[in-house]
C-alpha positions in Angstrom: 104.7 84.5 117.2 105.2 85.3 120.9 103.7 88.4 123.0 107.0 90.0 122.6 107.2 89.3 118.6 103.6 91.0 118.5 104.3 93.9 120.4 107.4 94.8 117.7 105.7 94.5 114.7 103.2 96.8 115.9 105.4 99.4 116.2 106.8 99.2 113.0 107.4 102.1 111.5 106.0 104.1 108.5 108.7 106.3 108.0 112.5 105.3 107.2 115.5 107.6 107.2 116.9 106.3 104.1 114.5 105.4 101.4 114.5 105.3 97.8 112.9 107.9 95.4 114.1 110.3 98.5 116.8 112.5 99.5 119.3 110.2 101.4 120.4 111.2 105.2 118.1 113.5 107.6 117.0 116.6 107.3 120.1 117.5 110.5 122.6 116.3 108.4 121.5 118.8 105.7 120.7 121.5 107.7 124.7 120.6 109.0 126.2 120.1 105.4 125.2 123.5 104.3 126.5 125.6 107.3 129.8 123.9 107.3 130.1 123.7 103.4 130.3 120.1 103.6 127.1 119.2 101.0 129.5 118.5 97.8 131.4 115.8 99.5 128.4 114.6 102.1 126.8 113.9 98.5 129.8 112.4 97.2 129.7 109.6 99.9 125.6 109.1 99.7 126.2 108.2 96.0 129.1 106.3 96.2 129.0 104.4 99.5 125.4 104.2 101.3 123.0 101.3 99.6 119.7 99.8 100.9 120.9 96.3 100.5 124.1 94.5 101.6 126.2 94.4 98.7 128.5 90.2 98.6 131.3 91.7 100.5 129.2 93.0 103.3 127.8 89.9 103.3 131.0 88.0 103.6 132.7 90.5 106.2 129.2 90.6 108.5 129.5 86.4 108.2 133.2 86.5 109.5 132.8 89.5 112.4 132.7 87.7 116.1 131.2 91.1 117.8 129.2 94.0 117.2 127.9 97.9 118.7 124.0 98.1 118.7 122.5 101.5 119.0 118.7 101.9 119.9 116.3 104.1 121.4 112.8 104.3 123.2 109.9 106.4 121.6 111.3 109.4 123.5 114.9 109.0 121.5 116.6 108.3 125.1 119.4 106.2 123.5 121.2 103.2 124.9 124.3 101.3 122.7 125.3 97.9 123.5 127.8 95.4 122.8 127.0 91.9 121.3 129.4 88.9 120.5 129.5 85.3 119.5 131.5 83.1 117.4 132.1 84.1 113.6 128.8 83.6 112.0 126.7 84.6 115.0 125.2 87.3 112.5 123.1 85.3 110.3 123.3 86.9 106.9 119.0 85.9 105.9 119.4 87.9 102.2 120.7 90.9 100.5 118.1 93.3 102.8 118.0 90.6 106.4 119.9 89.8 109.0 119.7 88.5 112.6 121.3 87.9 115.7 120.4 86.0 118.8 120.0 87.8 121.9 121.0 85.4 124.9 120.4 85.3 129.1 121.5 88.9 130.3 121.2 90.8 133.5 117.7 91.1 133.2 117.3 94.6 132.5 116.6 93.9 128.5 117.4 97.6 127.7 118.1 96.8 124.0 114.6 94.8 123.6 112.7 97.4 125.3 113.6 100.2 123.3 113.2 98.0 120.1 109.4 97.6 121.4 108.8 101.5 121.5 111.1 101.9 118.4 111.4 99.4 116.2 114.8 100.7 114.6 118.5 99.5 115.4 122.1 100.8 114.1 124.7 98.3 114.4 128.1 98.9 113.6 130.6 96.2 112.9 134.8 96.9 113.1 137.1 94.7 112.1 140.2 95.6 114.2 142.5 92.7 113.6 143.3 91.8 109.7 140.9 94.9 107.3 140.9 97.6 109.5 137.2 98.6 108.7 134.1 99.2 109.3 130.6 98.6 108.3 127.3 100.4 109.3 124.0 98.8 109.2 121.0 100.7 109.9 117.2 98.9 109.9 113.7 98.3 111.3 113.6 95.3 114.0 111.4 92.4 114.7 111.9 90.8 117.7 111.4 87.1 117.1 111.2 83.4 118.7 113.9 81.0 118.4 111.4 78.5 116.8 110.9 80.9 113.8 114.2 81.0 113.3 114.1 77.1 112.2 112.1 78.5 109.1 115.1 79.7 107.7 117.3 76.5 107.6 120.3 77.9 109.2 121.6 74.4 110.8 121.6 76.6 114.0 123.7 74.0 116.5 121.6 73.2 119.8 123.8 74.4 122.7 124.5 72.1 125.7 125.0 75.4 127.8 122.0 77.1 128.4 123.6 80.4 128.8 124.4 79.9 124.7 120.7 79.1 123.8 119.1 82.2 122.4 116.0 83.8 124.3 115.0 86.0 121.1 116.1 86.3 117.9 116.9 89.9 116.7 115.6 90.4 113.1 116.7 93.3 111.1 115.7 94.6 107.6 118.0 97.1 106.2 117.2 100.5 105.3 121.5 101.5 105.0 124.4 99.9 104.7 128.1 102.1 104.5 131.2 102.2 105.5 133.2 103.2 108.7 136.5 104.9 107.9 139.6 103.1 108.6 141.8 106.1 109.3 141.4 106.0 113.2 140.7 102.1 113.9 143.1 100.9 116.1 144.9 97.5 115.5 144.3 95.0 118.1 145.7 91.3 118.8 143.0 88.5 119.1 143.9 86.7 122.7 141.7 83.6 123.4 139.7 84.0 126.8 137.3 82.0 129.1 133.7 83.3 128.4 131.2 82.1 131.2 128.0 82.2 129.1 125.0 82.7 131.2 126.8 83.2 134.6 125.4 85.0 137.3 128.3 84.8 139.2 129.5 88.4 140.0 132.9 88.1 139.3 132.5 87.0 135.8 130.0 90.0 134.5 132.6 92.5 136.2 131.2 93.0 139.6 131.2 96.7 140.9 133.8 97.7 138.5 132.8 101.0 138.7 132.4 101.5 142.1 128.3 102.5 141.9 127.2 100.0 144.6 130.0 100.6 146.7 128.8 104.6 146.5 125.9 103.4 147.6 127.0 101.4 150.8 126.6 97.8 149.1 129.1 95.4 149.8 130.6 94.5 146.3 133.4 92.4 144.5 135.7 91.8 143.4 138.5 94.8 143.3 138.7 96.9 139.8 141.3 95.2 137.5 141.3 91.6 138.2 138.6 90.3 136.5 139.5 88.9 133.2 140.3 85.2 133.1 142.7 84.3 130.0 143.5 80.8 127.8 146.6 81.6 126.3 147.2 79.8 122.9 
């Protein structure tokens, strides 16, 4: 187990939001439910669609989804979400209560990984905007783990030739809910193949100064907004 590894399982928490033998949500969603008269149905959807394990569907759709939205926060609840992707499968399903995903060469500023060291606790949501049109919450506690303990689990993980695709941590999460995201408002979108520069640090291909905050600041910055993405059309 690495420094890093340590570091998260000692913050691993005593409390969950979601356990069994107690009331399911948080007290806020409660305290919400009765004002707006919302309890009944709230209660409804607890029973019907939260569990504390992933049922075989949500195994199968998490195995098949190529990105993801991760939501964490530091021990002060400043939150940060971020965006994860890989090839189908790059959310290994570990049981019926684990899963992990790698967590490969970024910018540096490992916001994600810091917060999960203050506060060991990660939502990820998962859409499926091409075929299903749903999604799937999971909610959990984190361990931040070495690639070498990964091996334990016989996952025939392939060796990358591009070190950009090696993982630097693994991401291990035991779930505490699992539910589903309403399709009603989940857009339908078109799968387009496009170049992915894993591991650059070539400014152009992690989006330069998109958004113009180094140029605000008097740094000289490209390339322009809107001419970034790089295609492979089928």
């Amino acid at each position: 187990m690495t420094m890093l590894g340590m570091a998260a399982r000692a913050f691993m928490p005593g409390r969950k939001r979601h356990d069994r033998g107690q009331e399911t949500g948080s007290a806020g969603e409660r305290i919400l439910q009765e004002r707006f008269g919302t309890a009944q149905r709230a209660q409804q959807f607890y029973r019907n669609q939260v569990t504390d394990y992933l049922t075989p569907v949500m195994k199968e759709f998490i195995k098949r989804m190529e990105m993801a939205f991760i939501a964490t926060s530091d021990s002060a609840g400043e939150c940060d979400c971020s965006f994860r992707a890989g090839p189908p499968g790059f959310i290994r399903v570990l049981d019926d209560r684990t899963i992990a995903y790698p967590d490969y060469r970024g910018n540096g500023v490992m916001a994600s990984l810091g917060n999960m060291l203050e506060n060991p606790r990660i939502g990820i949501l998962l859409m499926d905007f091409t075929r299903d049109l749903i999604g799937l919450h999971v909610n959990g506690d984190v361990t931040i783990v070495p690639p070498l303990h990964m091996q334990e689990f016989d996952l025939e993980i392939p060796q990358a030739d591009n070190p950009g695709r090696r993982p630097v941590q693994w991401v291990m999460i035991h779930v505490t809910e699992a539910y589903i995201h309403c399709s009603k408002h989940i857009p339908l979108l078109v799968p387009e193949s496009r170049v992915r520069h894993w591991g650059s640090d070539n400014p152009r291909h992690k989006g330069g100064d998109y958004f113009g905050v180094a140029a605000s600041r008097g740094v000289c910055a490209n390339p322009e907004p809107g001419n970034l993405i790089e295609r492979v059309h089928q």
